[in-house]
C-alpha positions as CSV (number, residue, x, y, z in Angstrom):
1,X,116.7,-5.3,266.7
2,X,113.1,-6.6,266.6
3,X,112.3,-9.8,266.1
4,X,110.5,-9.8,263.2
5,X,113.5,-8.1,261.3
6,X,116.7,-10.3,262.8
7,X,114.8,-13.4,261.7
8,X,115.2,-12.3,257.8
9,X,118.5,-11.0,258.7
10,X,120.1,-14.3,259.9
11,X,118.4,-16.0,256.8
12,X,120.0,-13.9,254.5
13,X,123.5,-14.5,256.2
14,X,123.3,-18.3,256.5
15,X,122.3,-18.3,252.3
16,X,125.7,-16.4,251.9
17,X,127.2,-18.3,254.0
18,X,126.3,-21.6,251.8
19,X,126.6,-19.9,248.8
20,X,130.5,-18.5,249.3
21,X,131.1,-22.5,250.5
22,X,129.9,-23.5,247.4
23,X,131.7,-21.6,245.6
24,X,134.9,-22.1,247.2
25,X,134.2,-26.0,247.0
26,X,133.3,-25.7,242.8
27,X,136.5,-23.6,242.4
28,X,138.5,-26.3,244.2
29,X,137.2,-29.3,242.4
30,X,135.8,-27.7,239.7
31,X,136.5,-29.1,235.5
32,X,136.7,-27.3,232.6
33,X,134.5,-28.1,229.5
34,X,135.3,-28.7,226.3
35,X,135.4,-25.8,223.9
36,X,132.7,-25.1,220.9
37,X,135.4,-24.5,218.4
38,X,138.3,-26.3,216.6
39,X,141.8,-25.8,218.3
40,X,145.5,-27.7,218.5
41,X,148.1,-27.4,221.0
42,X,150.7,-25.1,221.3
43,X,154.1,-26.2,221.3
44,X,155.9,-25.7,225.2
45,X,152.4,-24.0,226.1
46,X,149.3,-25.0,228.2
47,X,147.2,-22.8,225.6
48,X,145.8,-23.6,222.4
49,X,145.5,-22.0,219.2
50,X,141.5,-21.7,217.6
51,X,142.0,-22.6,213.9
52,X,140.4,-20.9,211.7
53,X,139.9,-21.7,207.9
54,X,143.1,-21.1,205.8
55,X,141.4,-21.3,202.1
56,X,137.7,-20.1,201.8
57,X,136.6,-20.1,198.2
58,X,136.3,-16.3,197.0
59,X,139.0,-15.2,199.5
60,X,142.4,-15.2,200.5
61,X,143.8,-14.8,204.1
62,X,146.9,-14.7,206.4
63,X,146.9,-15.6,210.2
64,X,147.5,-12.8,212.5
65,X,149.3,-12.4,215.5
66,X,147.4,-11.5,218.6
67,X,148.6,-8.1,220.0
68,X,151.1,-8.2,223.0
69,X,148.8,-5.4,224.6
70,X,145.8,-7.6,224.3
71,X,147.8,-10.9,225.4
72,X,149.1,-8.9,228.7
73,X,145.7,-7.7,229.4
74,X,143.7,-10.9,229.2
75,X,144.2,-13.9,231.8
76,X,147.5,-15.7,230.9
77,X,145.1,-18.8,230.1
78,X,143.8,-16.9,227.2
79,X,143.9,-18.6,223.7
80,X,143.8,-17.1,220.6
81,X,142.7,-17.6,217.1
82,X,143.0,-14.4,214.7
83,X,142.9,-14.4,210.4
84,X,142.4,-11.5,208.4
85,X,140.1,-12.3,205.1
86,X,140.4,-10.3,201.4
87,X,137.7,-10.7,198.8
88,X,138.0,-9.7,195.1
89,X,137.3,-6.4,196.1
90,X,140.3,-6.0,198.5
91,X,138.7,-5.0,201.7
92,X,139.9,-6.8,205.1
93,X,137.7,-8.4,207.2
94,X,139.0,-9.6,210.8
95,X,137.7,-12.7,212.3
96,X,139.0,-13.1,215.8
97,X,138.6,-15.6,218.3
98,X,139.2,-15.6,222.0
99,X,139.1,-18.8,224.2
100,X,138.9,-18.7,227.9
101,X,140.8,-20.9,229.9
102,X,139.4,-21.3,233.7
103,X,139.3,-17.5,233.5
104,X,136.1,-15.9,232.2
105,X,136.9,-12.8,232.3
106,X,138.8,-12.9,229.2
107,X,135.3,-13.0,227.7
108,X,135.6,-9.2,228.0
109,X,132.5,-6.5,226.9
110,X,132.6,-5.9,223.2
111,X,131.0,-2.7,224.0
112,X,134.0,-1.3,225.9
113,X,136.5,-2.8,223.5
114,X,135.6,-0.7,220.5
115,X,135.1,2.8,222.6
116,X,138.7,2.2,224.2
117,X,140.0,2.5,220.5
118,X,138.2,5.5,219.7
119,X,135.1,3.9,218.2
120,X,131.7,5.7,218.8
121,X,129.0,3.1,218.5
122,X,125.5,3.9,217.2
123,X,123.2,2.3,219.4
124,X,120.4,2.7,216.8
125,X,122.5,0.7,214.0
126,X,123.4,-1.4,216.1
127,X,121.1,-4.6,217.0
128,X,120.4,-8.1,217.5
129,X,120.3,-10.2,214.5
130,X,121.0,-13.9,212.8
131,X,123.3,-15.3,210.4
132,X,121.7,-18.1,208.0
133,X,124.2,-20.8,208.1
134,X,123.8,-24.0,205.5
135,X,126.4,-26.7,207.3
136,X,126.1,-29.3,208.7
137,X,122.5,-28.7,208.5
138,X,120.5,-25.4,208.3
139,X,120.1,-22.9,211.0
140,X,120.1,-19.6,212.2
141,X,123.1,-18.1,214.0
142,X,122.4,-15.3,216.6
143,X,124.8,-12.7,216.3
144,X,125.1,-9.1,218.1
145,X,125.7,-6.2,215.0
146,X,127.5,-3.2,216.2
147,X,128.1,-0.2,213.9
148,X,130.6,2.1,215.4
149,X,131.9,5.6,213.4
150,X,135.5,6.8,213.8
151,X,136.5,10.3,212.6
152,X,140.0,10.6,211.1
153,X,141.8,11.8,208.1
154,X,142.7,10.3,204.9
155,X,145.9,10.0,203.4
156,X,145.7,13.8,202.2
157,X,144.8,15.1,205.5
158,X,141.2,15.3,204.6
159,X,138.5,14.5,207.7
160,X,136.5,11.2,207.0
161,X,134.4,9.0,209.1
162,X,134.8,5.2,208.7
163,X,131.8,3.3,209.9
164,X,132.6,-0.2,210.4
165,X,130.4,-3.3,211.4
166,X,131.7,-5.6,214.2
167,X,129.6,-8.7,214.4
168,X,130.0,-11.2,217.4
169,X,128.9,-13.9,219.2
170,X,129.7,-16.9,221.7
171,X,129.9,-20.1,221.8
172,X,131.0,-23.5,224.4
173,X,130.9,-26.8,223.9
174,X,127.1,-27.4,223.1
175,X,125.6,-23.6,223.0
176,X,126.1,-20.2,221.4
177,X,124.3,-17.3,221.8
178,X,124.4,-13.4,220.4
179,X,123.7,-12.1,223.6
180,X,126.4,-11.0,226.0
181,X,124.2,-11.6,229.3
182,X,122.9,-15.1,228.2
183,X,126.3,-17.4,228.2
184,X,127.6,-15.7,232.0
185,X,124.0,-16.9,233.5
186,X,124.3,-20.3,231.7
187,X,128.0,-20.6,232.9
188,X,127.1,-20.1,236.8
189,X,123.9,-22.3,236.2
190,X,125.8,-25.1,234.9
191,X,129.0,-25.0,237.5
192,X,126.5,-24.9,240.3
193,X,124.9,-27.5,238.9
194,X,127.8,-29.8,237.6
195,X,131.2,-28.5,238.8
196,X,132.2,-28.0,235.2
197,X,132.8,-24.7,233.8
198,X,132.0,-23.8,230.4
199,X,134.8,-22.4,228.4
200,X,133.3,-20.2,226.2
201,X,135.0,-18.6,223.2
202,X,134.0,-14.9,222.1
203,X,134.1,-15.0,218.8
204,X,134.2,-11.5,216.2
205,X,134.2,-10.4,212.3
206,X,135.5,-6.8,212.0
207,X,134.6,-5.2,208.8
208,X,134.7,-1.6,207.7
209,X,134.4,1.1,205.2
210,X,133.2,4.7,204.9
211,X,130.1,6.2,205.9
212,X,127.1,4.9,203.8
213,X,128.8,1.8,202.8
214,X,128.1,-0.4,206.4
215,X,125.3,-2.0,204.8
216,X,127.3,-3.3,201.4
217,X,129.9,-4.2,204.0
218,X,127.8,-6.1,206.6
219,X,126.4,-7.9,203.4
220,X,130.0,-9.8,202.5
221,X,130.9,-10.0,206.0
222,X,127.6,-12.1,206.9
223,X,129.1,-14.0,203.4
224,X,132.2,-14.9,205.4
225,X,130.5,-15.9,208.1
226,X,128.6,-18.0,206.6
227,X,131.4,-19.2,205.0
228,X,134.2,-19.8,207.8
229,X,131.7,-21.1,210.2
230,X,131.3,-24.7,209.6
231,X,134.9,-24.8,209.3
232,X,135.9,-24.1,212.9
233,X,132.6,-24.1,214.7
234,X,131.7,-26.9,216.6
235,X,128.0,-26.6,217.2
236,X,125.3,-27.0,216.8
237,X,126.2,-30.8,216.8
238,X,124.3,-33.2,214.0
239,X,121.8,-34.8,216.3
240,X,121.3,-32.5,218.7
């Protein structure tokens, strides 16, 4: 090997070499931050349950248990919070949270989620957007808006596509973000830097109806949103 080349070479090893120690040293010693949303303890359990809002004027809801296939997919550190919502119109919405313990890979890709169940999204109704939230002060939520289609039949055999919004997000203990990419890049940032890991909670509103309703439908769900969120969302923080 010329000289010019192994120089660059034994750089490159002795970076991966510090890098893997410092990793191995963070995951030894390293804490885990406090979550961005409301939770309690659960009895005989190290996990926690996300609480969402029971009574939100305009709606009624019922707390949901989280599937056993999701449960058993997810780290066993995992915590849940899951209520369906019905407006005077009748229509479900799902609001689902998912907590990460020292994990973070149960902070799983939206986009594959709704493909596995048979979900095609459309990536040109589908975009970034925000979600005007009044408490405890004003300010814009960023939120990721997919619209997905689904053919199946109604309940006389007839074909019908159902176009439903899913609407998510994340948030730790002092940031959210609508982007997917944005909290794993602050999470290794801030573990490097600190030794704490962020435990971020991915948090969605499932809404649907049939095709050429999505918009009418993202419309009350962004309502609910608004809503729920001061309720069991724990920033932005007053002050801050």
């Amino acid at each position: 090997m010329k000289r010019n080349a192994f120089f660059p070479a034994v750089v490159v090893l002795a970076l991966l070499g510090v890098t893997v120690a410092l990793l191995l040293e963070i995951k030894t010693n390293r804490r885990l931050g406090e979550p961005g949303v409301k939770t309690r303890p659960l009895p005989n359990s190290r996990n926690l349950e996300v609480i969402l809002p029971e009574n939100v004027p305009g709606w009624s809801s019922l707390t949901i248990t989280q599937a056993q296939l999701v449960v058993d997919a997810l780290p066993s550190d995992t915590s849940f919070g899951q209520r369906v919502y019905k407006g005077a119109e009748g229509f479900p919405i799902l609001a689902n949270v998912v907590l990460m313990g020292t994990d973070r890979t149960s902070i799983h890709q939206p986009e594959i989620c709704l493909p596995g169940q048979g979900w095609q999204i459309d990536r040109d109704a589908s975009r970034a957007d925000t979600i005007h939230i009044e408490k405890p002060f004003p300010y814009d939520l960023p939120v990721t808006r997919l619209v997905a289609n689904l053919n199946t039949t109604d309940t006389n055999g007839q074909p019908v596509v159902i176009r439903c919004n899913y609407v998510y997000w994340f948030v730790d203990g002092d940031s959210y973000t609508g982007n997917k990419d944005d909290f794993k890049w602050s999470m290794m940032r801030h573990v490097l830097l600190t030794g704490t890991l962020d435990r971020w909670a991915y948090i969605s509103f499932f809404s649907y109806g049939t095709l050429g309703q999505e918009d009418a439908v993202y419309d009350r769900t962004k309502k609910l949103i608004a809503e729920t969120v001061p309720e069991f969302q724990l920033v932005p923080r007053t002050g801050k």
